[in-house]
CHARMM-style PDB file with segment names, atoms N, HN, CA, C and O in Angstrom:
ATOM      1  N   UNK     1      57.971 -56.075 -34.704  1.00  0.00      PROA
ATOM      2  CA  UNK     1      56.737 -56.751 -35.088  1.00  0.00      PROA
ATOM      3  C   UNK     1      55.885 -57.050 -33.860  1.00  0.00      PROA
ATOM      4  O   UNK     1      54.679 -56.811 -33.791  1.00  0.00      PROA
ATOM      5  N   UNK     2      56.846 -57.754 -32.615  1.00  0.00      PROA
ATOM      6  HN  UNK     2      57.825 -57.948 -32.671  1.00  0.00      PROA
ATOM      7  CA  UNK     2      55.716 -57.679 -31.903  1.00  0.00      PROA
ATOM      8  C   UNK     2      55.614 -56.558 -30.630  1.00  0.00      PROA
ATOM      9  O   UNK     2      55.102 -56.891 -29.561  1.00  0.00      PROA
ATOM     10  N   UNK     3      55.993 -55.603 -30.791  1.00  0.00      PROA
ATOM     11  HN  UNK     3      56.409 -55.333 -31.660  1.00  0.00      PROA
ATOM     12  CA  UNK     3      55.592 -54.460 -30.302  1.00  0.00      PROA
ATOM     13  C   UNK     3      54.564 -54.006 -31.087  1.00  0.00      PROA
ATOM     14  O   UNK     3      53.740 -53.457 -30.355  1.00  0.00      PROA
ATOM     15  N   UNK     4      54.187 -53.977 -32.387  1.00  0.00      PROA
ATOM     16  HN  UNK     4      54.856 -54.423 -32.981  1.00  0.00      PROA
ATOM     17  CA  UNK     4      53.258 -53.413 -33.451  1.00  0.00      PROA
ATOM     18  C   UNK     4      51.848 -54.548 -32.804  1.00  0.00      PROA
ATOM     19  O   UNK     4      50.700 -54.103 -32.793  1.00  0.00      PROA
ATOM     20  N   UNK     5      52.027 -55.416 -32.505  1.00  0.00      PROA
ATOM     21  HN  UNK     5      52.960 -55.777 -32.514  1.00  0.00      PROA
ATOM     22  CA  UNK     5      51.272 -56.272 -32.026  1.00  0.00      PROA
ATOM     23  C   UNK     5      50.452 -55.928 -30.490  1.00  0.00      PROA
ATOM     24  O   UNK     5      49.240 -55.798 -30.320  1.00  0.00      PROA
ATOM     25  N   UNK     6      51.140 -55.870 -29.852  1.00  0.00      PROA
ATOM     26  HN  UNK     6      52.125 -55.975 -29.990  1.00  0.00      PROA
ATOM     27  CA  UNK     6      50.994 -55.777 -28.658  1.00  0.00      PROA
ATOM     28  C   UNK     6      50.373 -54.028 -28.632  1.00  0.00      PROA
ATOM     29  O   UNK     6      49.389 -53.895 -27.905  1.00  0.00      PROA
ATOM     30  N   UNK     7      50.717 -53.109 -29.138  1.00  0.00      PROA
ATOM     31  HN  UNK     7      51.517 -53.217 -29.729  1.00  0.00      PROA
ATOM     32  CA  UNK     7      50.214 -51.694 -29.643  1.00  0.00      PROA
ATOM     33  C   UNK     7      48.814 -51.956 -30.077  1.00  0.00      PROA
ATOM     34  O   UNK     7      47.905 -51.218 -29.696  1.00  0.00      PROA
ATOM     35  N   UNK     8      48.646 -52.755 -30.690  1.00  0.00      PROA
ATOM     36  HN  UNK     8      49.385 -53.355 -31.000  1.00  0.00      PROA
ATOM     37  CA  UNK     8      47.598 -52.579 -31.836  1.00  0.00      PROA
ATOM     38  C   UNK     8      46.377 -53.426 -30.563  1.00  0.00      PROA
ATOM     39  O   UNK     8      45.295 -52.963 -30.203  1.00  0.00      PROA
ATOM     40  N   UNK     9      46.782 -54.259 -30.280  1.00  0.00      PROA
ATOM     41  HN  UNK     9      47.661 -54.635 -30.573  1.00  0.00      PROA
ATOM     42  CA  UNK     9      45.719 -55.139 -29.319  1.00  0.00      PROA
ATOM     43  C   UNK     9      45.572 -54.192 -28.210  1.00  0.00      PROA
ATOM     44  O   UNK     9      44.402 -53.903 -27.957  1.00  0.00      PROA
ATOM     45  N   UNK    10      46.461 -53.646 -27.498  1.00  0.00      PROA
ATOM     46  HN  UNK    10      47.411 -53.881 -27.704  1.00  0.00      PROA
ATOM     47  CA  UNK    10      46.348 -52.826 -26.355  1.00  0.00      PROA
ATOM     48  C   UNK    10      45.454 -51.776 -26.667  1.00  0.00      PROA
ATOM     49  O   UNK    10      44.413 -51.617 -26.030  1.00  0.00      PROA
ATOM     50  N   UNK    11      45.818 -51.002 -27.668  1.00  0.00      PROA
ATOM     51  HN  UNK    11      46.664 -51.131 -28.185  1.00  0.00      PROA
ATOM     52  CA  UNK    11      45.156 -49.588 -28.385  1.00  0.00      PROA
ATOM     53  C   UNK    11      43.567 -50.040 -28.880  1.00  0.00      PROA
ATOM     54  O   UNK    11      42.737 -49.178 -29.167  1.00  0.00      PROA
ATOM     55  N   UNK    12      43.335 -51.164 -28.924  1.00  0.00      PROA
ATOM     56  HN  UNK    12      44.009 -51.865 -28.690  1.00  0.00      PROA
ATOM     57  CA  UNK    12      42.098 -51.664 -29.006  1.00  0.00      PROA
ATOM     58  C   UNK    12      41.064 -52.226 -27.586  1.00  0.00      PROA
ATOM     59  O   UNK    12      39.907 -51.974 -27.250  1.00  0.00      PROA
ATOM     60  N   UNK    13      41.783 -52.793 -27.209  1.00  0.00      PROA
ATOM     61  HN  UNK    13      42.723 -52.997 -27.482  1.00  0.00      PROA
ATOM     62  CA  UNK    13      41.114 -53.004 -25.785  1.00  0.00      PROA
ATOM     63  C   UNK    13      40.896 -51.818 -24.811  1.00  0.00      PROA
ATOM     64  O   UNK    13      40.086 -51.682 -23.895  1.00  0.00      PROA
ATOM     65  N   UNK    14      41.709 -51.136 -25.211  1.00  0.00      PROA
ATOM     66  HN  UNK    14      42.368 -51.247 -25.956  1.00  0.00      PROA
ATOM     67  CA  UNK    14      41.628 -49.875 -24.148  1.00  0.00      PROA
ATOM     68  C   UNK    14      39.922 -48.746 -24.985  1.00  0.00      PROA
ATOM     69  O   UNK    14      38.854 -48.456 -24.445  1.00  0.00      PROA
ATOM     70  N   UNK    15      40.401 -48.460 -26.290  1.00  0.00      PROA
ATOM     71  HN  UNK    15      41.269 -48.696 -26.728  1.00  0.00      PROA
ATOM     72  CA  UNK    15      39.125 -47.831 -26.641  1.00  0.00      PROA
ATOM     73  C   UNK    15      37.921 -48.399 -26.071  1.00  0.00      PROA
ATOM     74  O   UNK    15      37.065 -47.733 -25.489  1.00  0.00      PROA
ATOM     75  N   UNK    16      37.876 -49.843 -26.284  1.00  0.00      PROA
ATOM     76  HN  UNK    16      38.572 -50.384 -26.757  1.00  0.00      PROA
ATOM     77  CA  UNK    16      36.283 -51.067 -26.165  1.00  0.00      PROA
ATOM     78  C   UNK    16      36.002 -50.872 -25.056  1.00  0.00      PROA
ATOM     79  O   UNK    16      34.831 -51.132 -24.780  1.00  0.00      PROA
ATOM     80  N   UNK    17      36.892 -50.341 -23.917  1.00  0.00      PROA
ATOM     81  HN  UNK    17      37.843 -50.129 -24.142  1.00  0.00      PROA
ATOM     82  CA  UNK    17      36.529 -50.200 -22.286  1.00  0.00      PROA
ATOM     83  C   UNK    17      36.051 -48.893 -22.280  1.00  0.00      PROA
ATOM     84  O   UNK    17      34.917 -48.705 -21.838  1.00  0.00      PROA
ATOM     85  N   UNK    18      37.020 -47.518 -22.882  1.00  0.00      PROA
ATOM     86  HN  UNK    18      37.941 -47.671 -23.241  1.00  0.00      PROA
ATOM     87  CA  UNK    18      35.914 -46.460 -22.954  1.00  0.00      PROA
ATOM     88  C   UNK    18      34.885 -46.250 -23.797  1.00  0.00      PROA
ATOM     89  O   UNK    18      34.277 -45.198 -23.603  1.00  0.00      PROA
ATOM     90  N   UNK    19      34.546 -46.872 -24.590  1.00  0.00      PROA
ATOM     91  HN  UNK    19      35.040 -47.727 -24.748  1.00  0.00      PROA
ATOM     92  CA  UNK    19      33.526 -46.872 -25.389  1.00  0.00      PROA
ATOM     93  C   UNK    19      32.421 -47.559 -24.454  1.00  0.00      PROA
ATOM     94  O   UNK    19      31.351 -46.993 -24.232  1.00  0.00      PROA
ATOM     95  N   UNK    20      32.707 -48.678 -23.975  1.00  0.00      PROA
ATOM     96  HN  UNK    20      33.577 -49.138 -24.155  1.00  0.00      PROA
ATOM     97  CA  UNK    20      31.285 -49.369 -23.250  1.00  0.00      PROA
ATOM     98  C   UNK    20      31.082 -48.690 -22.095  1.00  0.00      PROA
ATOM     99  O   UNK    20      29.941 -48.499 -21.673  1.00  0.00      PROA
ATOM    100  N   UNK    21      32.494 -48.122 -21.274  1.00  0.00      PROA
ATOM    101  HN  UNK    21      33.421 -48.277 -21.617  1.00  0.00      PROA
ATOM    102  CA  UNK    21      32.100 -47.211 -20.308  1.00  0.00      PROA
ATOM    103  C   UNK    21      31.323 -45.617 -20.878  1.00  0.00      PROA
ATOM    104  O   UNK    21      30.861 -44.819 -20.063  1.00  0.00      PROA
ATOM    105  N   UNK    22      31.300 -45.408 -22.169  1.00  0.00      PROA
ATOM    106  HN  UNK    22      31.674 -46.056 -22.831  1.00  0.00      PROA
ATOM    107  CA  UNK    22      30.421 -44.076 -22.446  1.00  0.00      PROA
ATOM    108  C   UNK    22      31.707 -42.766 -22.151  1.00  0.00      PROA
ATOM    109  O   UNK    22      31.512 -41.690 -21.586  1.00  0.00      PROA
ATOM    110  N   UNK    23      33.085 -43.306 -22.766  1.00  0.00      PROA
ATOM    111  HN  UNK    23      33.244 -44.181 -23.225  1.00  0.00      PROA
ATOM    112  CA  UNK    23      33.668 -41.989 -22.211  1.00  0.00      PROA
ATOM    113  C   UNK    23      34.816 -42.131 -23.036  1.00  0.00      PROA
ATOM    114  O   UNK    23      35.430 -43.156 -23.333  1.00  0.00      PROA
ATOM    115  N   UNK    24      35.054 -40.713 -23.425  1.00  0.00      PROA
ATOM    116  HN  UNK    24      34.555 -39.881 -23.183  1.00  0.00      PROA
ATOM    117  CA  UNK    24      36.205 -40.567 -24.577  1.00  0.00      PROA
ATOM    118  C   UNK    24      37.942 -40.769 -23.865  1.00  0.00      PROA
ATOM    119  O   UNK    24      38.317 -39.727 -23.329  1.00  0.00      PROA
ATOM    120  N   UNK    25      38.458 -41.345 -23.836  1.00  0.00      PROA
ATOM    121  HN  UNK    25      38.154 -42.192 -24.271  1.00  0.00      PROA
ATOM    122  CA  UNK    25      40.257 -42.073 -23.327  1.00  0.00      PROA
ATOM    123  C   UNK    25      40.316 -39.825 -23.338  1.00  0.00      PROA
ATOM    124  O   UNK    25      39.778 -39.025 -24.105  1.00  0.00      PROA
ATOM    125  N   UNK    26      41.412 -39.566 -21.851  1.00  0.00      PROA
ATOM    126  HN  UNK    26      41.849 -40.215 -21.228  1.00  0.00      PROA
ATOM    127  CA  UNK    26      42.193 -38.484 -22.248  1.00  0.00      PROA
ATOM    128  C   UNK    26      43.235 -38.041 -23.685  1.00  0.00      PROA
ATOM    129  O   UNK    26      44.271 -38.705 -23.648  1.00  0.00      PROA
ATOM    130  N   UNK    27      43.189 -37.288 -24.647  1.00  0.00      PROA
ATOM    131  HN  UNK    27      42.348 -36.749 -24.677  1.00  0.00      PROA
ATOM    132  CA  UNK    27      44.299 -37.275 -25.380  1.00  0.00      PROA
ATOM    133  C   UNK    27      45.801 -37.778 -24.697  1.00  0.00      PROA
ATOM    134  O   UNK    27      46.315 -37.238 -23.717  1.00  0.00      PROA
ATOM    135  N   UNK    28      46.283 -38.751 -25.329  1.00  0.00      PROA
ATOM    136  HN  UNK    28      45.866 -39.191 -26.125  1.00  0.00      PROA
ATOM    137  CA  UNK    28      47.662 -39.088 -25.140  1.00  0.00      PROA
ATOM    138  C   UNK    28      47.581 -40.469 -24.026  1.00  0.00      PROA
ATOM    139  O   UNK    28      48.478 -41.233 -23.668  1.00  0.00      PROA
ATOM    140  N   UNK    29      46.379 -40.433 -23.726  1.00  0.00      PROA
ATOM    141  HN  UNK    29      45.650 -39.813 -24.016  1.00  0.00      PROA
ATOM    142  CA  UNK    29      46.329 -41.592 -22.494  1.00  0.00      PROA
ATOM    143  C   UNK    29      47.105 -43.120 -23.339  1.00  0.00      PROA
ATOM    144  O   UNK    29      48.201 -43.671 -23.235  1.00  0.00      PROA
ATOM    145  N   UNK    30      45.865 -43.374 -24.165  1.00  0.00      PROA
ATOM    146  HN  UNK    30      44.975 -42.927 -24.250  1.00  0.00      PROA
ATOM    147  CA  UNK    30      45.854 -44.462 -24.889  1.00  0.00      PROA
ATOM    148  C   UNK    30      47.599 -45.045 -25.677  1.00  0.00      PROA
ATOM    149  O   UNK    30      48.151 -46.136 -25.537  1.00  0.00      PROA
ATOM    150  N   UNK    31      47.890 -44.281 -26.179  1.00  0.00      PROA
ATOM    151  HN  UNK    31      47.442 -43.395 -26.294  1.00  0.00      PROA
ATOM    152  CA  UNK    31      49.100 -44.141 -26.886  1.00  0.00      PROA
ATOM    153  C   UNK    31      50.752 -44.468 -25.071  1.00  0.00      PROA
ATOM    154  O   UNK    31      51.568 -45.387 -25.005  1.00  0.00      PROA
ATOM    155  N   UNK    32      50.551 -43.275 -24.031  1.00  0.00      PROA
ATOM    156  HN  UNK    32      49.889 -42.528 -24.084  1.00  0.00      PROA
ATOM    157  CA  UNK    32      51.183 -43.636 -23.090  1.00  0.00      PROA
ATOM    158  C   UNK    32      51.010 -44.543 -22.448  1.00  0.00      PROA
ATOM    159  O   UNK    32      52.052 -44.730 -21.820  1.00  0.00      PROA
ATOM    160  N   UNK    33      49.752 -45.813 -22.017  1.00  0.00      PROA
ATOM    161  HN  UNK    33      48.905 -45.661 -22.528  1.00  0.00      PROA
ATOM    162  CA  UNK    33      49.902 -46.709 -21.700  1.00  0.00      PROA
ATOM    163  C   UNK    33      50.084 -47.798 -22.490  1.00  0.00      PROA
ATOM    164  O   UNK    33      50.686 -48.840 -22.231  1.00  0.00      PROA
ATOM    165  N   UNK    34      49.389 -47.399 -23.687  1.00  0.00      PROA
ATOM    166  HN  UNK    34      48.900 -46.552 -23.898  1.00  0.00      PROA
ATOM    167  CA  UNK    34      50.122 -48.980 -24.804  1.00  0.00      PROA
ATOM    168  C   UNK    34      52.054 -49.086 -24.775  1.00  0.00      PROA
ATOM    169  O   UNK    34      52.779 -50.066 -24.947  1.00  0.00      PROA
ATOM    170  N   UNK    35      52.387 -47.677 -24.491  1.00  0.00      PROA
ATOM    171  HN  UNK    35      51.798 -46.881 -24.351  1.00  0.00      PROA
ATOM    172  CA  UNK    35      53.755 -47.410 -25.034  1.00  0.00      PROA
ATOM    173  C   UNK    35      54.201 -48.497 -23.920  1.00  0.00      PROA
ATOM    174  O   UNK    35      54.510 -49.672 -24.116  1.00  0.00      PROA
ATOM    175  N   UNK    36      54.151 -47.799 -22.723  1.00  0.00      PROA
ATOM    176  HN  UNK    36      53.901 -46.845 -22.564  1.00  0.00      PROA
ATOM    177  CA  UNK    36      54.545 -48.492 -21.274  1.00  0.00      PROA
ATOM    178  C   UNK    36      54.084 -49.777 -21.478  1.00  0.00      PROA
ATOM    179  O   UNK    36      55.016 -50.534 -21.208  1.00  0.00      PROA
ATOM    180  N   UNK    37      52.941 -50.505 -21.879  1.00  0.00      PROA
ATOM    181  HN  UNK    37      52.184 -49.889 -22.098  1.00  0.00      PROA
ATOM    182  CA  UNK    37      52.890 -51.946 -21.968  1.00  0.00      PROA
ATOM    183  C   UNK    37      54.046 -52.943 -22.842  1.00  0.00      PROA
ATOM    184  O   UNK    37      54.578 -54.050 -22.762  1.00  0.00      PROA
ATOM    185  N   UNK    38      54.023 -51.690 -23.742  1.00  0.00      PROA
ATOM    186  HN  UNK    38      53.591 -50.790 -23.807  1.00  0.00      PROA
ATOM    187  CA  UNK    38      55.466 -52.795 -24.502  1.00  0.00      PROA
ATOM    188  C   UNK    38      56.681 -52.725 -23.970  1.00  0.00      PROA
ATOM    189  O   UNK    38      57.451 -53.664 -24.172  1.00  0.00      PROA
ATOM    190  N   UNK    39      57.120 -51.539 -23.142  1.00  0.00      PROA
ATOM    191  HN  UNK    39      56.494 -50.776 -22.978  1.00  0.00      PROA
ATOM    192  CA  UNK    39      58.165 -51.943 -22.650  1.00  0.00      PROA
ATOM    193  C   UNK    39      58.248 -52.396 -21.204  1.00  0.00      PROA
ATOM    194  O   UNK    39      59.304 -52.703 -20.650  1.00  0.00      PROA
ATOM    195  N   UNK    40      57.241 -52.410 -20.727  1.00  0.00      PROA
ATOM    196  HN  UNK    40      56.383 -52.161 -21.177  1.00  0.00      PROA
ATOM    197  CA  UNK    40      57.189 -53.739 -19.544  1.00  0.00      PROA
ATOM    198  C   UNK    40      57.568 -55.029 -20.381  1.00  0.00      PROA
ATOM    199  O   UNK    40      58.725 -55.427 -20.518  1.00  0.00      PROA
ATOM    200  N   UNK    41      56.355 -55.678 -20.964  1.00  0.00      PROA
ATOM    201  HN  UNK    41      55.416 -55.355 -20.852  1.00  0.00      PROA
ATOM    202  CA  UNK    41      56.982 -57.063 -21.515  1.00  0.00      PROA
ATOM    203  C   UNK    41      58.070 -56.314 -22.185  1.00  0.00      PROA
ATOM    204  O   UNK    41      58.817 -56.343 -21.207  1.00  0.00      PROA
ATOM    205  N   UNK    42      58.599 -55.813 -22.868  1.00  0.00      PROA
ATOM    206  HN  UNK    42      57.993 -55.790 -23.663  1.00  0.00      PROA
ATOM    207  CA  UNK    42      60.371 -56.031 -23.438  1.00  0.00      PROA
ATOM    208  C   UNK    42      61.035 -56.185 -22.256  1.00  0.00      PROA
ATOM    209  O   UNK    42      62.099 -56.782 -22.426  1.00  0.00      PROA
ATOM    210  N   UNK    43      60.796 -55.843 -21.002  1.00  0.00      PROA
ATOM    211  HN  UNK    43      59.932 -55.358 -20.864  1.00  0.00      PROA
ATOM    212  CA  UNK    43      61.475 -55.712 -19.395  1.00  0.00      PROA
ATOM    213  C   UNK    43      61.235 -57.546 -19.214  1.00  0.00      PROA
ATOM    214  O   UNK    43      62.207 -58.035 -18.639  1.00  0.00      PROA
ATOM    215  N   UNK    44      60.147 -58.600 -19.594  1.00  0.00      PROA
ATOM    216  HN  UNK    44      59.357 -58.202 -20.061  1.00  0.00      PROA
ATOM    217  CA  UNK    44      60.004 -59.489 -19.192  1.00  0.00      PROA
ATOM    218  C   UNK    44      58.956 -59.547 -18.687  1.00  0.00      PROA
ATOM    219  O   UNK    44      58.443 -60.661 -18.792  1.00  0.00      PROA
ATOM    220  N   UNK    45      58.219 -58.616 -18.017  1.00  0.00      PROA
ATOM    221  HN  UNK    45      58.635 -57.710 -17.932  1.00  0.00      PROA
ATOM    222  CA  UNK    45      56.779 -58.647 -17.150  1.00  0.00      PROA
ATOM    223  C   UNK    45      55.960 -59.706 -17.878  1.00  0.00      PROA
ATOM    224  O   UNK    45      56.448 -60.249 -18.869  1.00  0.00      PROA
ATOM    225  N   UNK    46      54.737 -60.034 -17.442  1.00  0.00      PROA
ATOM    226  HN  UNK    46      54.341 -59.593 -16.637  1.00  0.00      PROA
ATOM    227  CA  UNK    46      53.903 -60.669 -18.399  1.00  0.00      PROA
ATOM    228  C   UNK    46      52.668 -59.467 -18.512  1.00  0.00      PROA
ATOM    229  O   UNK    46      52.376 -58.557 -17.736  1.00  0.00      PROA
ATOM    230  N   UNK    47      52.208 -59.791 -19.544  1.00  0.00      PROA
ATOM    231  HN  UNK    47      52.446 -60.531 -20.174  1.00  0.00      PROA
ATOM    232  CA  UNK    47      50.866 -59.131 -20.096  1.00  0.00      PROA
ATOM    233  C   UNK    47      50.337 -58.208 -18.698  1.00  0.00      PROA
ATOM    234  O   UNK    47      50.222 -56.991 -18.556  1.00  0.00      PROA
ATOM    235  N   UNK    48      50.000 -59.673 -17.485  1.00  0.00      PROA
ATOM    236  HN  UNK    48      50.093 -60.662 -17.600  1.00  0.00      PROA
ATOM    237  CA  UNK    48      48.779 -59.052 -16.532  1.00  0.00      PROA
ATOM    238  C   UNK    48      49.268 -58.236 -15.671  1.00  0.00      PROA
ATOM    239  O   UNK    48      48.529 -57.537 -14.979  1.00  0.00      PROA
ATOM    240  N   UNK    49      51.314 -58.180 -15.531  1.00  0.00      PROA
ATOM    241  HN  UNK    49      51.915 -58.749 -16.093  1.00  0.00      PROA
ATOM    242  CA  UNK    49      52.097 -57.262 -14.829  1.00  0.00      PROA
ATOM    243  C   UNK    49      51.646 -55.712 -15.503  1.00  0.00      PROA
ATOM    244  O   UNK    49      51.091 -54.727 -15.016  1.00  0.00      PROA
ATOM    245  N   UNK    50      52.215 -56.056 -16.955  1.00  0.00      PROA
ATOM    246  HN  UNK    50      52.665 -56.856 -17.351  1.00  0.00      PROA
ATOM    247  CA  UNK    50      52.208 -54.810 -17.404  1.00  0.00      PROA
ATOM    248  C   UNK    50      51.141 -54.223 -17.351  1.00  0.00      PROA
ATOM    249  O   UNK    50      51.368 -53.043 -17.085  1.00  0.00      PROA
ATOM    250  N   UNK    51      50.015 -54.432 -17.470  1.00  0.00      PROA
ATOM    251  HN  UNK    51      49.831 -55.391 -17.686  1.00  0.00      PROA
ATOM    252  CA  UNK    51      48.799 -53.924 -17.478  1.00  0.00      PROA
ATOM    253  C   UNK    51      48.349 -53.467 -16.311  1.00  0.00      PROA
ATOM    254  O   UNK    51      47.571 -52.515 -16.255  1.00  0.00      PROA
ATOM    255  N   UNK    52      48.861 -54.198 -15.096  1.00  0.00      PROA
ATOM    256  HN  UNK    52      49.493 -54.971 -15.142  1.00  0.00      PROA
ATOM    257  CA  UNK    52      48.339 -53.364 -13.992  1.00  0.00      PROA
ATOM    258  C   UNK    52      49.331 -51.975 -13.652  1.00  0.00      PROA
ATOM    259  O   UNK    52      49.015 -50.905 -13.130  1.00  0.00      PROA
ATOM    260  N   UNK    53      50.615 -52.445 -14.156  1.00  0.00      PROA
ATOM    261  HN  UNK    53      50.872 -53.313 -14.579  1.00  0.00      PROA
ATOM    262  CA  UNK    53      51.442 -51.300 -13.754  1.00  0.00      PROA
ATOM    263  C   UNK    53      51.056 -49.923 -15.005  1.00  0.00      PROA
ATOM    264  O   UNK    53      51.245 -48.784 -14.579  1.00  0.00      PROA
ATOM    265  N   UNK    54      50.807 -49.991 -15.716  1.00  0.00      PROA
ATOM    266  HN  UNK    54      50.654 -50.916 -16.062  1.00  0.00      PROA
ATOM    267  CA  UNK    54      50.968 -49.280 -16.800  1.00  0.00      PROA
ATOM    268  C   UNK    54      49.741 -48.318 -16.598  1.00  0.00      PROA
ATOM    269  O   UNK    54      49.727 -47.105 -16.810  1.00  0.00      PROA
ATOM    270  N   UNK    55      48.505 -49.270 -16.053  1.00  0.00      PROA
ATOM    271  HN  UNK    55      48.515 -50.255 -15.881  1.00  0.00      PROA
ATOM    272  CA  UNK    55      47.373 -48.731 -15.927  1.00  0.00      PROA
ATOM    273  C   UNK    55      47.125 -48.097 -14.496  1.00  0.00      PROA
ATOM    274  O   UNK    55      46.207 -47.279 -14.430  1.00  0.00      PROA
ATOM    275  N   UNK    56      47.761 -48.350 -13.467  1.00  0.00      PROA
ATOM    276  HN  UNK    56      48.506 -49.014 -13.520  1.00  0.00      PROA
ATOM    277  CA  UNK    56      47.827 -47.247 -11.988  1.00  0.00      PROA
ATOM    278  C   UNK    56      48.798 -45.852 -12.764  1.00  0.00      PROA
ATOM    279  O   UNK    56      48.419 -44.717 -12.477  1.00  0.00      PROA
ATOM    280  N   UNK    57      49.694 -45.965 -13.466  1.00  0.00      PROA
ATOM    281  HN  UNK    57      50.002 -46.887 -13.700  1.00  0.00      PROA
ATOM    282  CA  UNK    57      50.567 -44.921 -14.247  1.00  0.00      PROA
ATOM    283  C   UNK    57      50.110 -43.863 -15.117  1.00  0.00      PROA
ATOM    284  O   UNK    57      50.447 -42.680 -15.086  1.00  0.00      PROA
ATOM    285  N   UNK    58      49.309 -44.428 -15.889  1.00  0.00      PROA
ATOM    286  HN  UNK    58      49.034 -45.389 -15.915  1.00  0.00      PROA
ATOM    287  CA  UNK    58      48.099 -43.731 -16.212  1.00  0.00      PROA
ATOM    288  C   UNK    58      46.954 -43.039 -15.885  1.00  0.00      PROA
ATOM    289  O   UNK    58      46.427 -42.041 -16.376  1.00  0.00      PROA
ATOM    290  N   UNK    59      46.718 -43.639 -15.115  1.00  0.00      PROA
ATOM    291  HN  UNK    59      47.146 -44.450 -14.716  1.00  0.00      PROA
ATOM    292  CA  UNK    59      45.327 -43.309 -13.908  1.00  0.00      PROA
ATOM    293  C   UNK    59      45.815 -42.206 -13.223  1.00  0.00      PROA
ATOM    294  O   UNK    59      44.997 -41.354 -12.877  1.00  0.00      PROA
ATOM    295  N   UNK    60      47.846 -41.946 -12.769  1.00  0.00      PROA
ATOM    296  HN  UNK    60      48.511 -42.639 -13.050  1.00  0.00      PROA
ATOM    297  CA  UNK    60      48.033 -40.949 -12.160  1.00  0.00      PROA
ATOM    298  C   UNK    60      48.308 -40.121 -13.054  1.00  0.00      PROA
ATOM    299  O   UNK    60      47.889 -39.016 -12.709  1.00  0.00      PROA
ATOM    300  N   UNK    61      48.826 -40.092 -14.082  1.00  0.00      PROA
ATOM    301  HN  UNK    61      49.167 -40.990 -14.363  1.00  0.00      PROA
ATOM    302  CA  UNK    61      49.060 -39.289 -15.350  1.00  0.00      PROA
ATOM    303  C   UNK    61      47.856 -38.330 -16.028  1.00  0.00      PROA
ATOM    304  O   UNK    61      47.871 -37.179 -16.464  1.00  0.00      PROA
ATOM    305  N   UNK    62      46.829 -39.330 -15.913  1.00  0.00      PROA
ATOM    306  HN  UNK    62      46.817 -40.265 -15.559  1.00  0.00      PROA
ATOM    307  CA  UNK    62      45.783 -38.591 -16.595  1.00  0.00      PROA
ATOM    308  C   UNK    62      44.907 -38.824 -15.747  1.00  0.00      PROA
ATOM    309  O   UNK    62      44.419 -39.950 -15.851  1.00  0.00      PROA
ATOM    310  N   UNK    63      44.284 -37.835 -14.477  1.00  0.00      PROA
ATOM    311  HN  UNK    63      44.680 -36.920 -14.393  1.00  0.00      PROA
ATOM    312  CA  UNK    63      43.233 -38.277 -13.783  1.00  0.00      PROA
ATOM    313  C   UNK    63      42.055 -38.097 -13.922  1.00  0.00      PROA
ATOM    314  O   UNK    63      41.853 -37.135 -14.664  1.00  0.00      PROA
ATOM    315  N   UNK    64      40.864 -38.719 -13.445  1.00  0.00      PROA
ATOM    316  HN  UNK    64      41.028 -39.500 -12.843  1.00  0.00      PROA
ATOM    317  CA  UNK    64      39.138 -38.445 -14.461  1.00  0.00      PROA
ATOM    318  C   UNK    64      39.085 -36.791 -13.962  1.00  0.00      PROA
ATOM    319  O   UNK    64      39.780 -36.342 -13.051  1.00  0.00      PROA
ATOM    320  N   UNK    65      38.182 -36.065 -14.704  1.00  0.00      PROA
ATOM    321  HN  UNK    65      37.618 -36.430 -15.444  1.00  0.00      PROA
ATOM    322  CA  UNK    65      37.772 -34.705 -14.536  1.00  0.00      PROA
ATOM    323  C   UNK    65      36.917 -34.905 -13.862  1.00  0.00      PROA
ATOM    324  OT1 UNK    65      36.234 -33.972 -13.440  1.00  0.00      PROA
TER     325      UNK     65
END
């Protein structure tokens, strides 16, 4: 339940940033860093851990064109 939570808020905040930035998320981006956010916090991290780690992970995973 609260992984479905934490998915659903993440998978939302992340679109609202490329949307106001004017730019479509890479396929698979969105989905691999929400994934990695939940299992940071299941690791214990807090929110602002996971998010920075999840999101340099991403950034190398999927880099801008």
């Amino acid at each position: 339940m609260v992984d479905n939570l934490i998915n659903h808020y993440c998978a939302q905040a992340m679109n609202a940033d490329f949307a106001k930035a004017g730019k479509t998320p890479p396929t698979g981006m969105v989905a691999y860093t929400c994934n990695c956010v939940i299992q940071q916090v299941n690791a214990q991290a807090t929110i602002a851990q996971a998010k920075a780690t999840c999101q340099a992970q991403a950034t190398a995973k999927y880099p801008s064109p």
